[in-house]
MIFI-472157 format. One record per residue (C-alpha): residue in one letter; x, y, z. Coordinates in steps of 0.001 Angstrom, whole numbers, plus 500000, padded with zeros to 6 digits. Example, Ala and Ser with C-alpha at 12.3 -4.5 7.8 and 13.67 -1.06 7.14 Angstrom:
BEGIN
A512300495500507800/S513670498940507140/
// end
This chain:
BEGIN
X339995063118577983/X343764062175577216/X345548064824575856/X346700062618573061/X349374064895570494/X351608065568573333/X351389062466575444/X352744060619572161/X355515062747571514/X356747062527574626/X357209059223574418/X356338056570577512/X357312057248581058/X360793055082582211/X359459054781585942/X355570054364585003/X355330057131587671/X355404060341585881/X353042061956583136/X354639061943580257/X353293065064578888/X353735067413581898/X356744065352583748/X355136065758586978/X353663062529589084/X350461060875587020/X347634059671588897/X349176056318590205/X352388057796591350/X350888060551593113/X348476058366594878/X351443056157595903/X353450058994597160/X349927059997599004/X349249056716600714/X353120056698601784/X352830060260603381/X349341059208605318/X351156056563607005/X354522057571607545/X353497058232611001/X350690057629613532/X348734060946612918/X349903063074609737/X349158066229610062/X349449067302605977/X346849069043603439/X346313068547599971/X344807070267597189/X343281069595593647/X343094072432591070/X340746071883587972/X341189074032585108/X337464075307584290/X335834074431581052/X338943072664579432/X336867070148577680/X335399072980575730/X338349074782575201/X339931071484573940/X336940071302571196/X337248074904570623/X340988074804570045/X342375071621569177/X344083068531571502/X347511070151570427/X346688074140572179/X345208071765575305/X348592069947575662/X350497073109575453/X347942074493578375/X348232071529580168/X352295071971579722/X352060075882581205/X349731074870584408/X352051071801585191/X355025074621585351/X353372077171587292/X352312074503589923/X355784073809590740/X356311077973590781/X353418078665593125/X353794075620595254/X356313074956598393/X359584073246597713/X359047070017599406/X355448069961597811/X354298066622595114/X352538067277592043/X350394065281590041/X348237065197587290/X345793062693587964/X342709063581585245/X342867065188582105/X342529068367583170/X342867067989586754/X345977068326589171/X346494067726592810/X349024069160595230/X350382067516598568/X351351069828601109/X354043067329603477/X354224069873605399/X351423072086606211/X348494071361607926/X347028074847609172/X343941076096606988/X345119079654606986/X348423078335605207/X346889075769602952/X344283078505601653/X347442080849600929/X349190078584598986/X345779077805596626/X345414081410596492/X348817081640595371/X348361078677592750/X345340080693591376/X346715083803590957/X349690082593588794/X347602080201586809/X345217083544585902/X347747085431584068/X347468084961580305/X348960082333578721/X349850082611575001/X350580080130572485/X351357080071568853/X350138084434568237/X347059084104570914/X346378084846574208/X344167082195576459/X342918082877580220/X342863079863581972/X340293079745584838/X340737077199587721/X339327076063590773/X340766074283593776/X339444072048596333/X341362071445599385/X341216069090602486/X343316068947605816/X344650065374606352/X343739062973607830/X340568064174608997/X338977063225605305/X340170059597605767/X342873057206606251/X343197056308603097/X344601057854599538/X341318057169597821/X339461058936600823/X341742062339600476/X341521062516596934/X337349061800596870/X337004064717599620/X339753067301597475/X337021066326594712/X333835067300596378/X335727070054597478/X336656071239594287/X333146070603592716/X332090073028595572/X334156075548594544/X332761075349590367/X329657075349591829/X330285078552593727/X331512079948590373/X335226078838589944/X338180081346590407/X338329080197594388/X339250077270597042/X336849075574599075/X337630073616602292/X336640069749602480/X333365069072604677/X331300066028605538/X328119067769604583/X329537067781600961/X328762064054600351/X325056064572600754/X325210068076599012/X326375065656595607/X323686063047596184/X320613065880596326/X322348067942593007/X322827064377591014/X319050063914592038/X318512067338590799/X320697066988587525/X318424063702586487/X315269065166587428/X316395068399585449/X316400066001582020/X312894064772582764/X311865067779583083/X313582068607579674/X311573065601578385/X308533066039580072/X308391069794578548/X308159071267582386/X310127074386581347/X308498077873580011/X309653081098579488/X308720084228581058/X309029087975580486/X310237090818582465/X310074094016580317/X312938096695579585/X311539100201580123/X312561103646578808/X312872105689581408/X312198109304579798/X308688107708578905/X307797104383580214/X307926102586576510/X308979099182576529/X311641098473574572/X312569095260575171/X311884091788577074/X314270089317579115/X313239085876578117/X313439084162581821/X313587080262582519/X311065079095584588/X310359075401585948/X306795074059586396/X307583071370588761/X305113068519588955/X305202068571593135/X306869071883593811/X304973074404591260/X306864076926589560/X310399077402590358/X312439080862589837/X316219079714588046/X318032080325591443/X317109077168592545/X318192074917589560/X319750076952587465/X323431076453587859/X322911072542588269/X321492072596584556/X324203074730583204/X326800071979583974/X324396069429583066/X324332067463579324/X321211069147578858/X322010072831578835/X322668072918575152/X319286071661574271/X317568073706576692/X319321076461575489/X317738076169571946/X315075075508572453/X314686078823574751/X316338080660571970/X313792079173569813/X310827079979571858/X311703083370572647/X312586084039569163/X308871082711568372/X307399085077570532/X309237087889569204/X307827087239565246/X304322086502567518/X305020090276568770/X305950091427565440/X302782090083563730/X300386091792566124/X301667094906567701/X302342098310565936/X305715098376568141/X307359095088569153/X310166094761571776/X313031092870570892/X313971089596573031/X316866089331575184/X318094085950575660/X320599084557577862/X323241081582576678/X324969078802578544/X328259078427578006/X327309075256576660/X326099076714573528/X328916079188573553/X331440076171573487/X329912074740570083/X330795075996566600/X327559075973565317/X326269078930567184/X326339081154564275/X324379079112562054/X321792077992564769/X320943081360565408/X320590082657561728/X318692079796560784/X316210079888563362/X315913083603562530/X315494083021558850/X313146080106559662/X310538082696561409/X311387085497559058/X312499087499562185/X315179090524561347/X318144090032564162/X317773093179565171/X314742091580567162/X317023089593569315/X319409090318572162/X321973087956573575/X323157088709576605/X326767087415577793/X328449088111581056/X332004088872580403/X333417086341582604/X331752083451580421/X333061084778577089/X336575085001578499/X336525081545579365/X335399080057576015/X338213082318574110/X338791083826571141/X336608081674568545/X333495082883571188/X334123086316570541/X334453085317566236/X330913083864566384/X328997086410568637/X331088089096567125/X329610087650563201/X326114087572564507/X326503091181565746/X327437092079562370/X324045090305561403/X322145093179563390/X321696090733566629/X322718093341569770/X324955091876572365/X324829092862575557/X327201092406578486/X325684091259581344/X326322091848584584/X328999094360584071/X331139095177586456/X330804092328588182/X333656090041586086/X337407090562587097/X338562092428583795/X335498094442582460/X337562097490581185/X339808095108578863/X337021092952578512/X335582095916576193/X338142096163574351/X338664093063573077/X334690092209573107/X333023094694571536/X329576094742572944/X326179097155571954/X324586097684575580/X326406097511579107/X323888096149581620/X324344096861585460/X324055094167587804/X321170094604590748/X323575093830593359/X325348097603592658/X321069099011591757/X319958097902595244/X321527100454597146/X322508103085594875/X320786105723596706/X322017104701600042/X325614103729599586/X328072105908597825/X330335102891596968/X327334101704594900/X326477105206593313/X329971105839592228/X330196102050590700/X326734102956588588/X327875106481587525/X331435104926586079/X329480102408584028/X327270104802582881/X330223106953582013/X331514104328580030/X328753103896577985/X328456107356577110/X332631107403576541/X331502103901574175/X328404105382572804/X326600102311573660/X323422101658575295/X323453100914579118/X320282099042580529/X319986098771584539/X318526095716586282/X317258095208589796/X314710098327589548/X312181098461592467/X311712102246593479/X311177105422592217/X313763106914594046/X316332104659592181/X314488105583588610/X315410108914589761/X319526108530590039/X319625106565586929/X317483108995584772/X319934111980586624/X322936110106585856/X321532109442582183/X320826106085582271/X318080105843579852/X316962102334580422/X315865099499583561/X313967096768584086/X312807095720587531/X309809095248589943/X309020098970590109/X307745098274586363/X306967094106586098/X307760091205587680/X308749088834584770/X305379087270583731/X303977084506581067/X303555085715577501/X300247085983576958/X300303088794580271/X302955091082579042/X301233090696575473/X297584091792576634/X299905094593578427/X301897096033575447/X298559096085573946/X296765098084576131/X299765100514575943/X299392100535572028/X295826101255572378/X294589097679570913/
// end
């Protein structure tokens, strides 16, 4: 995607070498300054290092070609800040840059320097009144163990770099052989996810959300499940990150929104007291304008009041996507939809995160539940998000639930409400229905 407002007023490049937009190396110089470096002597001992700005395809729909050159502009700048003196820069994809280190060569060094480069692309940028936080990821390989030639450095510093998305973005991964069959088996897994789009091989199940003080369900996490034709019924961990970077998150993500959303009104129809239905979103669906008016409509559509659906958002998602994410959840909040932020704690700015993302519930991730009554670390973490629920007056729901003992602390420290194997392992519909049932005495 060629950042095309800037790139024309900038005018053509006089060498051919240089991007016109940011005025550091474009794809062919670098690669020619590359090659030159690898042999300039018999074994060059060098590194280099490709940082790609998360999500800036979305952000570029979400804000305009003109706010993408201007963020383009800023990362090409701090580069040549957070990089060594004698180091070449490039921009050799639309929102991709690459670094040669001449001179460096040790893996201890090389990782400082990308931790450097992340650090100072993470600090807020702001352009024309607004304030953007521009995620990246780098991918880095020692030279020339990755090849002999330019093409061979730059593929490694790519799977590299896809390993560190993968991993969740915000870090720098190292270059390893093993990473060339890692992309064959997840492009396998990516194709094989749209069949199974096609095929209709994906269902939802439910894990309820329990009131502590009495054991009342409140609510139920809609849960993607696979029912693979060879391999049975697969939990999310094991595909779930391949289809949210795949084409086909979007429509998998309405139609779980959908679904869910129809078993809710099902739940309304037939039970004196139905739970609402939390829903997770990709970012995919985040990233598109029409949010809002997917959502209402398929509310209006099954006559179900928003107040019986829950989206849940980890903050670290709706930081990426920006301000026009926060608009569109924030309008369907105003609807009566609760929004939850998932996860909490867990993101690198959840304090200021509140502040500017107003949110209904706070949920606390299982990773901090697990141990709480063995580890102090993870009791204090609990208690303070507790504590800021009650300073918010908003709801706080914990996750990750498996023992009584663990009921206990939350219900001591006033957390009214969990969800976790100590009450249901998330289960098909028609299980948790005959189940809220029997609890309604139908």
């Amino acid at each position: 995607m060629v950042a095309k407002s800037g790139a024309k007023a900038a005018g053509a490049s006089p060498d051919g070498e240089t991007d016109p937009l940011t005025g550091v190396g474009n794809r062919g110089g670098f690669l020619k300054r590359l090659e030159a470096r690898l042999h300039s002597e018999a074994v060059p001992r060098c590194a280099l290092l490709l940082i790609g700005i998360d999500d800036f395809r979305a952000f570029n729909d979400m804000h305009g070609h003109a706010e993408g050159d201007l963020i383009l502009q800023g990362v090409a700048r701090r580069l040549r800040d957070a990089s060594p003196r004698d180091a070449v820069i490039g921009r050799i994809g639309s929102d991709e840059f690459s670094v040669l280190l001449p001179s460096i060569s040790d893996p201890t060094l090389v990782r400082h320097v990308g931790a450097a480069i992340l650090s100072m692309l993470s600090a807020p940028h702001e352009y024309s009144g607004r304030r953007h936080h521009v995620l990246a990821s780098v991918g880095a390989c020692v030279l020339p163990a990755a090849g002999d030639l330019a093409s061979d450095a730059l593929a490694a510093a790519s799977l590299a770099l896809a390993r560190a998305k993968h991993d969740g973005g915000r870090t720098i991964r190292f270059f390893k052989p093993q990473m060339r069959q890692d992309v064959t088996t997840r492009l396998s897994l990516v194709q094989a996810l749209h069949e199974a789009y096609a095929q209709r091989q994906f269902e939802l199940h439910y894990q309820p959300q329990v009131d502590l003080r009495d054991g009342r369900i409140m609510g139920a996490e809609a849960l993607l499940r696979w029912r693979h034709p060879t391999r049975g019924l697969l939990a999310p961990a094991s595909f779930i990150d391949a289809l949210a970077s795949s084409s086909v998150a979007s429509d998998v993500g309405m139609w779980l929104l959908q679904t869910a959303c129809a078993q809710a009104r099902t739940w309304a129809l037939t039970l004196p007291q139905a739970p609402r239905v939390a829903i997770n979103l990709f970012a995919a669906q985040l990233a598109e304008s029409r949010l809002v008016t997917e959502v209402r409509h398929v509310l209006r559509a099954l006559e179900l009041p928003p107040s019986s659906l829950e989206i849940e958002i980890t903050e670290t998602i709706a930081l990426q996507q920006g301000d026009e994410v926060s608009d569109q959840l924030q309008a369907l909040r105003r609807d009566g939809v609760t929004l939850t932020c998932d996860d909490f704690g867990t993101g690198y700015a959840s304090l200021s995160f509140l502040k500017s993302f107003p949110v209904d519930r706070l949920k606390i991730d299982q990773s901090f539940v697990r141990n709480v009554t063995q580890d102090p670390v993870d009791a204090a973490i609990v208690r303070s998000v507790i504590n800021v629920g009650q300073s918010l007056r908003i709801g706080v729901v914990a996750e990750g639930v498996e023992t009584v003992e663990q009921r206990d602390f939350l219900l001591a420290n006033g957390c009214w409400e969990a969800q976790g194997y100590l009450y249901s392992r998330p289960v098909p519909a028609e299980r948790l229905t005959e189940h809220l049932r029997q609890k309604s005495g139908g």
